[in-house]
N, C-alpha and C positions, 0 to 999 in steps of 0.2 A: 314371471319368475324372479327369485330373488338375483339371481345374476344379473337381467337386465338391467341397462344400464339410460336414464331418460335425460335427452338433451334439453335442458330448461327451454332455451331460447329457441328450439328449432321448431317453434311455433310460432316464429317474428320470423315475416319475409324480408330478406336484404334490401336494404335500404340506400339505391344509390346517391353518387357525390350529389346528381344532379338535382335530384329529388330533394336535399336537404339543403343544396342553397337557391330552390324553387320554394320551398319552406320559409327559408328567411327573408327571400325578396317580398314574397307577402307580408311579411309579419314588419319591415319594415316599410310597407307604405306607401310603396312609391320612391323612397330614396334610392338613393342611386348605391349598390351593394358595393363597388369598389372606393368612392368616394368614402362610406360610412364606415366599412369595416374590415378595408386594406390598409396594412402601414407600409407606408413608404421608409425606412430606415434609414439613417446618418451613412450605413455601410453601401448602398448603392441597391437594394436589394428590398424584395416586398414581402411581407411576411402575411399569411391568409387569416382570418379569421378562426378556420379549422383545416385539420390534417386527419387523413385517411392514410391506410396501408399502402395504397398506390403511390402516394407521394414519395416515398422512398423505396419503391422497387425502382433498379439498376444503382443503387448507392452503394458503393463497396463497404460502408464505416458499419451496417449493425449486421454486418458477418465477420468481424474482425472479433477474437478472443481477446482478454484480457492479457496482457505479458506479452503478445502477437505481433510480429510487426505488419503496419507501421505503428501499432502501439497510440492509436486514437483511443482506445478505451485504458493501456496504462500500460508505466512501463515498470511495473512491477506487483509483487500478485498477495498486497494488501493495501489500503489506503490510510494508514499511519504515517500522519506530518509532522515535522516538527513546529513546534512552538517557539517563536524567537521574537525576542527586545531586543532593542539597542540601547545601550550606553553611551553617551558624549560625555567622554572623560575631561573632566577639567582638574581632579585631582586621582592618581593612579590607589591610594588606599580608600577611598572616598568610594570610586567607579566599582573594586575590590568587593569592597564588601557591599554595598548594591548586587552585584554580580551573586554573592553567595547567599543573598538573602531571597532574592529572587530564583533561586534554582528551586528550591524547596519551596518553591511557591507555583509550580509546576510549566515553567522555560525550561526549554530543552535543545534550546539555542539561542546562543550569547552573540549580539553584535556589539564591537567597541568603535567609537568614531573618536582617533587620534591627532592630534595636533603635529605638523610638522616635527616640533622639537621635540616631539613624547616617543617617535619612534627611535627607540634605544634599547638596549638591555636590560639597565636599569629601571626604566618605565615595566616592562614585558614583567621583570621579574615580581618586579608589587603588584602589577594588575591581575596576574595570573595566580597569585598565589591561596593554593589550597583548592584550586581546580583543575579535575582530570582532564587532560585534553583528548584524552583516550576515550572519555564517557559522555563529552558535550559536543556540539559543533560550535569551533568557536569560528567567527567571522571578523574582520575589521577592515575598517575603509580610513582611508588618510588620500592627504593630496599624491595624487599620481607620480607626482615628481620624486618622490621615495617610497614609491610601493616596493622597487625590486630590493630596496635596503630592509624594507619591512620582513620582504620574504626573506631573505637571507638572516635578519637578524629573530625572527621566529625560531626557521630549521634550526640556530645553533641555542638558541635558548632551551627545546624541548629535547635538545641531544644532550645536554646539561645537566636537564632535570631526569633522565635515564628513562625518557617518556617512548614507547611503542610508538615510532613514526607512522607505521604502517596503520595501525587501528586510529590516528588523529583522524580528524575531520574537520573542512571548514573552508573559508574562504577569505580571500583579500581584495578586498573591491578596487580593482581595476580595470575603469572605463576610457578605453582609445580615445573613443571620440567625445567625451564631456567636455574638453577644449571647444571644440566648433561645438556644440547642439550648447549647452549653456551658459557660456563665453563668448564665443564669436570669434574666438581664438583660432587660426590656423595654425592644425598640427602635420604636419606630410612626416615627419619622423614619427609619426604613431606603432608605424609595427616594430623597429627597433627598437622601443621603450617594452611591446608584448614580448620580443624576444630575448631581451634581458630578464625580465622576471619570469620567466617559461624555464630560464635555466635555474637562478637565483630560488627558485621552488621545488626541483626535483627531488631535494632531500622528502620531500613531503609529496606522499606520490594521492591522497586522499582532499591533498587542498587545490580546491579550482579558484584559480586566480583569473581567468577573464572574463567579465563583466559583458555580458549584452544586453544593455539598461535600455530596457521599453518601458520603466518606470518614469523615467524624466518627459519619454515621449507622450505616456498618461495623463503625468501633472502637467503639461501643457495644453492638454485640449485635445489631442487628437483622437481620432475615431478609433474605431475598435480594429478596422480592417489595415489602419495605418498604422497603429503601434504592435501589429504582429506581421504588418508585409515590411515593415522596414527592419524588425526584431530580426526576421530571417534574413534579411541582407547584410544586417553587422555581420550576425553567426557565419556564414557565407562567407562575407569580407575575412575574417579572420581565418578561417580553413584557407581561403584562399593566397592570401598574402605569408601566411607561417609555414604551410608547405614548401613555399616556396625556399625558405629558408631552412628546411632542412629537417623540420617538426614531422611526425606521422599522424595520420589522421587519430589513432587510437589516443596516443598523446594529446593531441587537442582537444578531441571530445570529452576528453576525461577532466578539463582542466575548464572548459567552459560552464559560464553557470548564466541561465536566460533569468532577469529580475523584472515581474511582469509590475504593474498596476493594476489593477480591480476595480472597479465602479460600480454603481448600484441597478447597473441595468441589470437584473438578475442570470435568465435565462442565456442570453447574449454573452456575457462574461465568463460560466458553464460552457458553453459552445469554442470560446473563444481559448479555453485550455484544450480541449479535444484537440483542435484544431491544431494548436500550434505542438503537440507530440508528432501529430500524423504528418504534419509537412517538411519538420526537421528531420523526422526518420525520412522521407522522400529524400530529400537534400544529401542528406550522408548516405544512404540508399546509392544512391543515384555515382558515388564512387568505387561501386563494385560490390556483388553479393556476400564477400568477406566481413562487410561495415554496416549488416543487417542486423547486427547483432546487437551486441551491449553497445557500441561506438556509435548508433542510429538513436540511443537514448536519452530524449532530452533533461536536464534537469532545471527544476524552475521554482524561484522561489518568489509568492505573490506580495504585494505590499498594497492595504487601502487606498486606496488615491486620494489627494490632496484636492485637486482641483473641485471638486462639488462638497466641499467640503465648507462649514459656514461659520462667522463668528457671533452673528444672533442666535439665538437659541440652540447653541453651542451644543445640547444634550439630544437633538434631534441626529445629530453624525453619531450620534450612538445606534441609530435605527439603520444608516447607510455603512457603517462598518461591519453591522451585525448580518446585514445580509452579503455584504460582498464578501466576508471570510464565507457564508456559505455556499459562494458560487465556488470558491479557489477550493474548498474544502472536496465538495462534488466533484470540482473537475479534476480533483486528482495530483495538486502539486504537491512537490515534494517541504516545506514551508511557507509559512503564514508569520507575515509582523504585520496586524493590527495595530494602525496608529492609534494613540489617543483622542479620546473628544476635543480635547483644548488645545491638539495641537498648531489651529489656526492664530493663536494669539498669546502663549504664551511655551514655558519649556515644561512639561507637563507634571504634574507632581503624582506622589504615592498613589492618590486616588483611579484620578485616571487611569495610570498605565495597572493597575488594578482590575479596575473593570474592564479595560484591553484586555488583557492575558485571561480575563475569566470569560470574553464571551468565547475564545476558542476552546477553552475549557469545558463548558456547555454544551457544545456541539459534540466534545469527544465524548464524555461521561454523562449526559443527558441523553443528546440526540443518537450518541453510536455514531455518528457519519465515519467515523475511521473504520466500523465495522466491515462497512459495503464497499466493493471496489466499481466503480463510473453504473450509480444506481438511476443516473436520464437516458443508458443505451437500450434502444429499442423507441424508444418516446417519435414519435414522428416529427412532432417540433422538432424536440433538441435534436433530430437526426437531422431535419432541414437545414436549423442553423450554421450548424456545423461545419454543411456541406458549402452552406453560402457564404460564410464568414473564411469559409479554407479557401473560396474561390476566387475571392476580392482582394486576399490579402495575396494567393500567388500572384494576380494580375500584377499587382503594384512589386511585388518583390522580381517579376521579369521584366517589367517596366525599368527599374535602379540597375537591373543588371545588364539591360541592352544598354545602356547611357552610359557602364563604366565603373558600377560597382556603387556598393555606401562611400566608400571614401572620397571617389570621385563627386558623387549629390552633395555629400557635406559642404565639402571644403567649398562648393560652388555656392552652399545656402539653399540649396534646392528642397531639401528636406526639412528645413528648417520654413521655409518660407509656405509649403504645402498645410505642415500642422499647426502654424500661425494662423493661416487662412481658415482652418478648420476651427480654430480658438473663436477668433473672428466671428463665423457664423451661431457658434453655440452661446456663445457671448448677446449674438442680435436673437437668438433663440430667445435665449434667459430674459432679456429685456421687454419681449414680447407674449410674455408667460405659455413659451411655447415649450419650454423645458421649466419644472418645477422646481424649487428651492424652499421647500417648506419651512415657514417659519425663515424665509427674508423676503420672497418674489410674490408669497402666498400667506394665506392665515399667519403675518408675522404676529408677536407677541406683544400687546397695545402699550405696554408699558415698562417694558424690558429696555435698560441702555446699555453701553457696551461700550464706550468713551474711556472707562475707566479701566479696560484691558488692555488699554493700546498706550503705547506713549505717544506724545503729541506731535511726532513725527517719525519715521522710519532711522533707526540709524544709518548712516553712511556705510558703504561697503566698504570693508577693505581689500586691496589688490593682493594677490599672494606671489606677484611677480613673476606669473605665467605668461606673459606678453601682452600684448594690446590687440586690444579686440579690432578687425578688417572685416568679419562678414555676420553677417543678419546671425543675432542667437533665437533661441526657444523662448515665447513670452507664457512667463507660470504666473500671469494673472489669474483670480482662482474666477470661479464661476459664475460665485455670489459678489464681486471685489466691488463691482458699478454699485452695485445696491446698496451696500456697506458703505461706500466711501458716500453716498447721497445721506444715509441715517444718521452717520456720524459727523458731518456739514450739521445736522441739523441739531443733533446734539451738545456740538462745539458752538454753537450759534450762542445761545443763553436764550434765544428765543422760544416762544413756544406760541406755537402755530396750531391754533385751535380748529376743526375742520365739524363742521355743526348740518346732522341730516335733519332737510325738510321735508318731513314726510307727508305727503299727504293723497287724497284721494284714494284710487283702489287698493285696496287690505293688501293684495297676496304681492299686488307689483311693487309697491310702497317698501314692503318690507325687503323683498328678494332684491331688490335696487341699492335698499340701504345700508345690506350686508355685503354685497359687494363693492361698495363705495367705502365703507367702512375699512376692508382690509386693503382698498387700491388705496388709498391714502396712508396709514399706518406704515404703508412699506418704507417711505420717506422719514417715519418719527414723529408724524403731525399727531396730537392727540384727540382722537375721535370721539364725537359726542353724537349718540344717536338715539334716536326718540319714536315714540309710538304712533303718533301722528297728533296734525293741526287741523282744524275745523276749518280755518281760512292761511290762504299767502300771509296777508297782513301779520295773522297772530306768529304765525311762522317765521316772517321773517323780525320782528322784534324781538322775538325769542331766543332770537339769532345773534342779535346784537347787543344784548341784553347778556350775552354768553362770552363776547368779546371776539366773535368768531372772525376769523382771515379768510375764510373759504367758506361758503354758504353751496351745499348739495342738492338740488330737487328733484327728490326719490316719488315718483307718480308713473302709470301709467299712459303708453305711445299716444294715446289717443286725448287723454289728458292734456298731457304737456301744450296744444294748441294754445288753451287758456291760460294754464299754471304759470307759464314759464313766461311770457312775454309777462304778464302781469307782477312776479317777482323779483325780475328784472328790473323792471321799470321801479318798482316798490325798493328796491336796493340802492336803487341810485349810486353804485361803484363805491360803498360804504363797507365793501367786502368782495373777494374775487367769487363770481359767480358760477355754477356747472351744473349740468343738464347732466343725471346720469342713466342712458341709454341710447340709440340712437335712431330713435323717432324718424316716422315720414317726413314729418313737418320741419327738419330739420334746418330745412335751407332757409325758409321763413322766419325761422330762430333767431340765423344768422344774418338775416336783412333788418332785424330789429337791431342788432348788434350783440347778441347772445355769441359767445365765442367755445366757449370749452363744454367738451363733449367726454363723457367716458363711458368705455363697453367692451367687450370681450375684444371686441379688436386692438384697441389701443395700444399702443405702445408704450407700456406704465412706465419704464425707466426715462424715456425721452420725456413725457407727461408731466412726471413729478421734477425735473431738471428744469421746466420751465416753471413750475410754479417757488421750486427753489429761488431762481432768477428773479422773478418776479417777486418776492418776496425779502430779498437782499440777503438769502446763504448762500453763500460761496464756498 
């Protein structure tokens, strides 16, 4: 009958978990299925190959509504961000009309980064002018040390201009602890400094002036589960410590603003916004069913991270900005500032922060992502994640609070010295191309230099007379910095370090050895010469030398290399540094001839090319 109604699929018998990773254990061969195609994760946690519905039955997060507390899927019931730049004011009509030119270029929030002596009236009244405060968010950050004069000199400036306090919006970047995490500064008067500007702001009941900066914790290296378990313990810290002095919880909530980082781990970074709505509404939750409400609502504004961010191939952080605004986008923050590509090396011009502001642009009026409000809920993955990334990050954030709180970790170094550690490992990661850097660790660019974006040494810091540093700060070495500072030795050298493959013997190893050899080299700046292949050692290695080569490569197959490699060796006669690339049975034998350098997926290319640096007299 036409009413009938035919269920395509219920002519496929179900197909259990077991049955389908019985499926893949054959199909892989004998490897071993957790070895091949379980990830062990930075966050403590293993992530499966595939996810079925079972894996998130008893999860409370994909029966949670949108608007819902605890508001893992959102704490409001559209996904429309703002757009926001910043300006580094160095002249207030200058920064002005940048401000106005860029509004109409579709920013829809203005950050200003101020100079001590700018905060003033005078400054306020130039930079602001011919901008509704009523119709933008505006934002600005200055040294801490006059944020509360900031706020105050704001409130009386937009009472001045006859500006609707109540419809303003925006914020004043002030971070308690930026003293200890990027200083080394010890601050113990942190909360009287919050409760000076808590008052100094109430004229302005729409601007959130405290900072819970898990961006610094980002651009430092730290894991995903450590800059959103420590994110919650500032937040914490401060409800805790301003209570006590007299604040209400609705008051604080209102006034906090969480400033995440993003990285290009996609799906991970998605999970890791979910996450951090659903456990701050726990946290304020957790004060009483009265502060379920809008006072449980986190607001979060996301920022590209610096840290994996590269000064070779400079236009590839186009590719890592472009996905991380769409993780922040998906997962629902309330703002997005998109660094520029060049922000690794220089102050970025028209161009870039151009192309910045249009890949969120893209997303909105291309892709729609503002359309859809948390379009990964139900996904089994991103429901795991979520669950696993909310679960590592409460460990750690009851972990700071059995010990005495964030202030107490800081001021100790304790916090500090954790996501250092964690720098540390992704750092020996990156060296070990265990983590990618496309285009500096990997396929760098053979003939790209970058010497001429840097000046020839770092400027000198200057002190802003916040005191002297007594305990361990945050190291924002970036990701790529090892790799960079090896290319750029080799660049400043005036040398040039020719690296010449000897290809020879079987077709398909010859060549697959010599493209890998090829880009293990490049990553240092040596410039590679590589070739189709030699009829003999002999013609090979004259060819070699005839090329002016410093590094002679021989690209051949395991079973080969018995003959090839003792015989070009010997045929070399230390007339060039020599390398075997793969790492053959025969190897020890290699090395009883006196054959020394080995390269292969194991290798430790940063450490690898440091010694032929060495060896070679760049310093």
């Amino acid at each position: 009958m036409a009413t009938d109604k035919e269920r395509l699929l219920s002519e496929f018998p179900a197909i259990s978990t077991q049955e389908w990773k019985d499926k893949i254990v054959a199909d892989l061969k004998g490897a071993d299925f957790d070895r091949k195609l379980v990830w062990r994760t930075n966050e403590g946690f293993n992530v499966n190959p595939f996810y079925r519905r079972e894996d998130i039955e008893g999860l409370s997060t994909p029966k949670v509504m949108p608007g819902e507390y605890p508001y893992v899927r959102s704490t409001r019931m559209d996904n429309e961000w703002l757009v926001r730049q910043d300006i580094t004011v160095h002249d207030a009509s200058e920064a002005n009309a940048k401000a106005l030119d860029i509004l109409n270029k579709g920013v829809t929030s203005l950050g200003f980064k101020l100079q001590r002596d700018q905060v003033n009236k005078e400054t306020l009244s130039v930079l602001l002018k011919g901008i509704m405060p009523e119709a933008i968010e505006l934002n600005f950050s200055c040294c801490i040390s006059v944020a509360s004069q900031l706020a105050g000199e704001l409130a009386a400036y937009f009472a001045s201009t006859g500006a609707d306090v109540k419809q303003c919006k925006g914020s004043i970047n002030f971070d308690p602890f930026k003293k200890q995490l990027v200083k080394g500064i010890s601050n113990p008067q942190w909360a009287d400094a919050a409760a000076r500007i808590l008052e100094a702001i109430r004229p302005l009941p729409g601007y959130r002036v405290l900072t819970v900066n898990a961006l610094s914790l980002n651009n430092a290296g730290a894991y995903i589960y450590q800059e959103l378990g420590y994110a919650l313990s500032i937040g914490a810290e401060l409800i805790d410590k301003l209570t006590e002095r007299g604040f209400s919880i609705e008051e604080l909530t209102s006034r906090i603003k969480f400033v995440f980082g993003v990285g290009s781990n996609y799906f991970m970074e998605l999970a890791k916004f979910r996450a951090a709505r659903w456990l701050w509404a726990e946290i304020i939750g957790a004060y009483g069913e009265q502060y379920k409400g809008e006072a449980a609502k986190i607001h979060m504004q996301a920022v590209t991270s610096t840290w994996n961010k590269t000064i070779y191939d400079a236009h590839v952080n186009l590719l890592r900005t472009q996905t991380e605004a769409m993780s922040a986008s998906l997962g629902g923050v309330d703002s997005i500032t998109v660094q520029p590509f060049d922000v690794t090396y220089q102050e970025s011009d028209s161009f870039s922060e151009r192309i910045a502001r249009n890949q969120q642009l893209l997303l909105k009026e291309e892709c729609h992502f503002d359309k859809v409000i948390d379009p990964a809920a139900g996904s089994y993955y991103v429901e795991h994640l979520t669950n696993s990334i909310a679960d590592q990050a409460w460990k750690l954030f009851l972990s700071v609070e059995e010990e005495g709180g964030f202030a107490v970790a800081v001021e100790a170094g304790e916090v500090q010295k954790a996501v250092n550690a964690s720098n540390a490992k992704r750092h020996a990661a990156v060296a070990a191309r265990k983590e990618i850097f496309l285009g500096t660790n990997q396929f760098p660019n053979f003939t790209e230099t970058a010497a001429q974006k840097l000046p020839a040494a770092a400027p000198a810091a200057h002190s802003c007379g916040c005191g002297t540093a007594t305990i361990e700060a945050l190291n924002f070495d970036r990701g790529a910095s090892e790799f960079e500072a090896l290319r750029l030795a080799t660049e400043r050298s005036g040398k040039e370090v020719k690296v010449f493959m000897l290809t020879i013997g079987n077709l398909a190893m010859r060549l697959a050895r010599s493209q890998f050899s090829s880009n293990f080299f490049a990553c240092a700046g040596y410039k590679v010469q590589d070739n189709l292949g030699f009829a003999t050692v002999q013609e090979g290695v004259d060819a070699a030398l005839a090329a002016g080569a410093s590094i002679v490569v021989l690209c051949s197959s395991d079973d080969e290399y018995a003959e090839f490699a003792p015989e070009a060796y010997k045929y070399l006669a230390g007339r060039a540094e020599f390398v075997v690339a793969g790492a053959p049975a025969c190897m020890d034998d290699l090395k009883a001839v006196g054959i020394e350098h080995f390269i292969n997926v194991k290798s430790n290319v940063l450490e690898t090319l440091r010694q032929f640096n060495h060896k070679l007299g760049i310093n």
